[in-house]
C-alpha positions in Angstrom: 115.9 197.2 51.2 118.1 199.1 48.6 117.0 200.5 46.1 118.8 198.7 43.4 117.6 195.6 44.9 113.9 196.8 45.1 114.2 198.2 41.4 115.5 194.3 40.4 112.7 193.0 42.2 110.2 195.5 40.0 111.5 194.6 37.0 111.4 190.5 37.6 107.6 190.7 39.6 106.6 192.7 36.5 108.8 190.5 34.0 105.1 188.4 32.5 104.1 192.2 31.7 106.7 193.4 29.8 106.9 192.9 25.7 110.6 193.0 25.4 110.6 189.7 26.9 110.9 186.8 24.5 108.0 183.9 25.8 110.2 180.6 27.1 108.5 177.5 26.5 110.3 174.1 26.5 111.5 172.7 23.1 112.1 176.1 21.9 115.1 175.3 19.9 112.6 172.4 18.4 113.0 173.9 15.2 116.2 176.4 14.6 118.5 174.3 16.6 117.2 170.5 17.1 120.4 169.2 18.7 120.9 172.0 21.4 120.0 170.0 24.6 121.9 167.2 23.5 125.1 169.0 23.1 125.1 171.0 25.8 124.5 167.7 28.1 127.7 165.5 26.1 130.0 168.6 26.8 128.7 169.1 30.6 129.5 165.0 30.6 132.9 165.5 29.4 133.5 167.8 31.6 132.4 166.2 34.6 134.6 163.0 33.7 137.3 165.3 33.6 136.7 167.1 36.9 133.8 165.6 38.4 133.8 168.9 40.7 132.2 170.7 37.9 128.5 169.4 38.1 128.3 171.5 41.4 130.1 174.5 39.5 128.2 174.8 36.0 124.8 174.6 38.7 125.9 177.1 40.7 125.6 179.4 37.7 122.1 179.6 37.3 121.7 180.7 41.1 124.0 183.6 40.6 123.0 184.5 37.3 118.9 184.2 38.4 118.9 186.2 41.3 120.8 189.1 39.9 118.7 190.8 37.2 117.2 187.9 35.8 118.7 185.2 33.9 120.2 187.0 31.2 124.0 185.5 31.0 125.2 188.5 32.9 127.5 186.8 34.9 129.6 185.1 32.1 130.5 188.9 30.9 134.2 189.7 31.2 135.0 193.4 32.5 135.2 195.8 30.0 137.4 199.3 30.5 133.4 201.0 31.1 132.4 198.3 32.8 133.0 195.9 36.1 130.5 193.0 35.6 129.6 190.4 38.3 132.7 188.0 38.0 134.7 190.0 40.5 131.4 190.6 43.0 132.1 188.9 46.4 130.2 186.5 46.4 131.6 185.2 43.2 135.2 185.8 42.7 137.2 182.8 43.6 134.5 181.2 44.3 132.7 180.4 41.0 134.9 178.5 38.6 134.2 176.9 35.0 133.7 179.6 32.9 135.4 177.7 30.5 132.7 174.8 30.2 130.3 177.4 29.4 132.4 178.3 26.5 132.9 175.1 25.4 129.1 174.7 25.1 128.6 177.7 23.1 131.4 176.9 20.8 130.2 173.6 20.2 126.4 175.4 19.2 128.1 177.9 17.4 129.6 175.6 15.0 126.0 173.8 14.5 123.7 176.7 14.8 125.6 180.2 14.5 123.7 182.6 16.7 121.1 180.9 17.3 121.3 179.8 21.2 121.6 182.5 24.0 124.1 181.8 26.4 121.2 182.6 29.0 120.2 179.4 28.0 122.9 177.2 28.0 123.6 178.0 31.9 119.9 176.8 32.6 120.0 173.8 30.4 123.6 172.9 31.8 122.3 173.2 35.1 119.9 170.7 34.4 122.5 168.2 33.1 124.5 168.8 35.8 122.1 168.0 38.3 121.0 164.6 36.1 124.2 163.4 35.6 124.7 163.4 39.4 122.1 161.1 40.0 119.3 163.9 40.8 115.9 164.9 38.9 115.9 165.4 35.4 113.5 167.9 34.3 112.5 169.7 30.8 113.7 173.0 30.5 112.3 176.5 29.1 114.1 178.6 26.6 113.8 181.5 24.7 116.5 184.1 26.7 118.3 186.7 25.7 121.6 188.0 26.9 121.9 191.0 28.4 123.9 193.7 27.4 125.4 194.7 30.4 126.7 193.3 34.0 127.0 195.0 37.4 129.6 194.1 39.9 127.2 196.0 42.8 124.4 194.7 42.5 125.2 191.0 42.8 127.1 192.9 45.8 123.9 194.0 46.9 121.8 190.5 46.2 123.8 187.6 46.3 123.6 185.7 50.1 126.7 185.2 52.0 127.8 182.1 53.4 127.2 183.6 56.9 123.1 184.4 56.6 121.1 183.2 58.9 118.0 181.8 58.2 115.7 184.9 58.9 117.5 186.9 56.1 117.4 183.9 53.6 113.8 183.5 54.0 113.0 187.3 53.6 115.5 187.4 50.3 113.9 184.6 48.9 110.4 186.1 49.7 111.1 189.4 47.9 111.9 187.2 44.9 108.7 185.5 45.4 110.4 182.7 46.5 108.5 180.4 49.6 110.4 178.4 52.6 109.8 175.9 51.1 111.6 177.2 47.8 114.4 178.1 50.2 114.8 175.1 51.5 114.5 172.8 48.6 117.1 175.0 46.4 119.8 174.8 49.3 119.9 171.2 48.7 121.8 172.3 45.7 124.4 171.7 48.2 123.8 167.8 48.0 127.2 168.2 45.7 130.0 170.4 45.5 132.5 171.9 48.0 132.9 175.0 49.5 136.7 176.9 50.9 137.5 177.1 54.4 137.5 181.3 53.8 133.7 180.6 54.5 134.3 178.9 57.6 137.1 180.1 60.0 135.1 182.1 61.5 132.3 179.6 62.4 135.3 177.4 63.9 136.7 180.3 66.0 135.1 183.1 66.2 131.6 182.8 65.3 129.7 186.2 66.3 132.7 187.6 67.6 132.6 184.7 70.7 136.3 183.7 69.8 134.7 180.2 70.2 133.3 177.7 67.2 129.6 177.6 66.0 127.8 175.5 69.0 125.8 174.3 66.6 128.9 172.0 65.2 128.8 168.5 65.8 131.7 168.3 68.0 133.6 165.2 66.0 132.6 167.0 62.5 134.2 170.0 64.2 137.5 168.4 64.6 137.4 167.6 61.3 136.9 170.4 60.1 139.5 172.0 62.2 142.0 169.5 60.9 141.2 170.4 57.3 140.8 174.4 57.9 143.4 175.2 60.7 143.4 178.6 62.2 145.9 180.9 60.4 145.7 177.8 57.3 145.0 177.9 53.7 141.9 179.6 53.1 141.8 178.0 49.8 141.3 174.6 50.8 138.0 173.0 50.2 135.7 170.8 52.0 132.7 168.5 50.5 128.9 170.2 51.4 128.0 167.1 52.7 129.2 163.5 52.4 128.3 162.7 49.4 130.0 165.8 47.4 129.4 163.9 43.9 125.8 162.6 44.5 123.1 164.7 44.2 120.6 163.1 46.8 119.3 164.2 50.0 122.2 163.4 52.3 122.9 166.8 52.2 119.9 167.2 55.2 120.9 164.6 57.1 124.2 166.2 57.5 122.2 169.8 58.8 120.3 167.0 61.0 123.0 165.9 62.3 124.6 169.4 63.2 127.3 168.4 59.9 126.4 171.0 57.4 129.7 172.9 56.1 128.3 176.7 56.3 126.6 178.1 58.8 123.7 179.0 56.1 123.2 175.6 55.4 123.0 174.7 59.3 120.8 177.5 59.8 118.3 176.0 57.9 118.0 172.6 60.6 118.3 175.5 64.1 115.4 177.8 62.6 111.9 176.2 63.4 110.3 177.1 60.3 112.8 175.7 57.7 113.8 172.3 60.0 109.8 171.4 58.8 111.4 170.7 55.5 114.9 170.2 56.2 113.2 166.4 58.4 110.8 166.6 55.8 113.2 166.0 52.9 115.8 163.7 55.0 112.9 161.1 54.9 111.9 161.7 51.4 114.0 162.3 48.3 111.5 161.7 46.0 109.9 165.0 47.6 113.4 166.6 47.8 113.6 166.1 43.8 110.1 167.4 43.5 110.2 170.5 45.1 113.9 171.1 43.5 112.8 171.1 40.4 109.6 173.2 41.1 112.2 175.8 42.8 114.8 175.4 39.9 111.9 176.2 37.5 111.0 179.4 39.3 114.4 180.9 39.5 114.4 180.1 35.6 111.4 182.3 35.3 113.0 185.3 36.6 113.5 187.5 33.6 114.8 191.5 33.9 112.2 192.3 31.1 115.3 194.2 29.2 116.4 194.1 25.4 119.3 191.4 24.8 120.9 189.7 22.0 122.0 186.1 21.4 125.8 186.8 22.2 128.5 184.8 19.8 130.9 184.6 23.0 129.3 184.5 26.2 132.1 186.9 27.4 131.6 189.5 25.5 128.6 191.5 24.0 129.2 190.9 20.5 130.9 193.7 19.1 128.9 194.5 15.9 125.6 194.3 14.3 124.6 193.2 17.7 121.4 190.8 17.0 119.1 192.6 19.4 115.9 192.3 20.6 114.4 193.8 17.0 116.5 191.1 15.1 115.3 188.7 16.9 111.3 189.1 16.6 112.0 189.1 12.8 114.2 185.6 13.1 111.7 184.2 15.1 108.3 185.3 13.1 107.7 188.4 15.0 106.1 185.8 17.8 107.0 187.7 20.9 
């Protein structure tokens, strides 16, 4: 393992320990901002009326920002001439998309509760709506982030899964996160929606471990398919659906993997591996269980907190530029209950 991986890991297994942290709890905006939940779900409605692609975007989000440093809104920061934040890591430039939702959000708080809510906390509870509004679980979320101060393009290098892991390597990144199989498995169906570009899969229809040949674990018809949509030498910009029901959040998604029809090879991984197919079968035949252990995994990746000081930024891009409202400002808004 790195060593800026291991010292993330440090900091989130130790995050319960740490004072700096503000407590989350659900209704936290009960009191200082009432309506917070309910506009942050109309604007992630709109926006899904108007691109209904962006339920799978705005969730995406919370993976990213979670697994890098703890969910602190580091991944909404815009480079800065000291500073090249996470938007231009590999695994996230041109790949994430709907930054601009999240601003929309915070706007729209910002005009009824001026710095108030974190955006920290708008990707979680936007996650959440997106995942609802798609026909999945609806769960209540916990609040009380801060933003961080700070983003780092090499360690989301360093952390961030490509579209080519197998499954051993998931399950042992998921594990140093304290994350089970089971966690593995369940979050991946965050795929149930969404597309992905054919960059992430020319080389499982050609040359997949330098064979010159296509993934055998293709189905062959879904591999003509695919071949039609991505072909060799093509746009790598195009994009395919995750499963076959891109807009649905539901557990289709593993009875595609089943069926040797899952879209990156570190989805289909999940169904050749003996120890994740136990839940990838397991959730094909029950959704209801699916949902369940979504949620529980969503809810842990929500947990993750760097344990550093923050402030409640007034533009998720940018740290806010004076009279920052730290970690000490904070305390005193909120009754010194830490």
């Amino acid at each position: 393992m790195h060593l800026s991986l291991l010292g993330v890991l440090l900091l989130l297994s130790h995050s319960s320990n740490i004072a700096a942290n503000p407590p989350l709890r659900p209704g936290y905006y009960s009191q200082t901002c009432p309506n917070a939940e309910t506009t942050v779900r109309q604007v992630m409605k709109n926006a899904m009326i108007r691109e209904p692609r962006s339920g799978a975007s705005i969730m995406r989000f919370q993976y990213h920002d979670s697994l890098v440093n703890g969910c602190d809104g580091s991944l909404l920061l815009d480079d800065t001439p000291t500073m090249v934040g996470e938007k231009l890591s590999l695994p996230n430039i041109d790949s994430l998309r709907d930054y601009e939702v999240i601003d929309e959000m915070k706007e729209a708080l910002e005009n009824i509760c001026p710095g108030v809510v974190s955006c920290a906390d708008i990707i979680v509870m936007a996650a959440r709506d997106a995942i609802a509004l798609s026909g999945g679980p609806n769960w209540e979320v916990k609040l009380g982030r801060l933003d961080s101060l700070n983003a780092s393009q090499a360690v989301a290098d360093e952390i961030m899964p490509s579209p080519r892991s197998n499954a051993t390597y998931l399950k042992h990144l998921f594990q140093e996160f304290g994350l089970s199989v089971k966690d593995l498995v369940a979050l991946s169906g965050a795929h149930s929606i969404g597309n992905a570009r054919c960059f992430s899969i020319f080389y499982r229809l050609y040359n997949q471990s330098g064979t010159g040949k296509a993934d055998p674990a293709i189905e062959p018809k879904y591999r003509e398919e695919l071949e039609k949509l991505c072909p060799k030498g093509g746009d790598e910009n195009v994009t395919g659906d995750l499963d076959a029901t891109p807009q649905s959040f539901d557990n289709q998604y593993f009875k595609d993997l089943i069926a040797g029809r899952g879209f990156l090879h570190s989805d289909e991984a999940l169904f050749t591996d003996l120890e994740t197919r136990y839940f990838v079968q397991l959730y094909s035949d029950n959704q209801e269980e699916f949902f369940e252990d979504f949620v529980e995994g969503m809810i842990k990746l929500g947990d993750f907190q760097s344990g550093r000081p923050g402030e409640i930024r007034r533009n998720c891009r940018v740290v806010n530029s004076s009279s920052p409202f730290v970690l000490k400002d904070w305390k005193e808004r909120n009754d010194g209950v830490i």
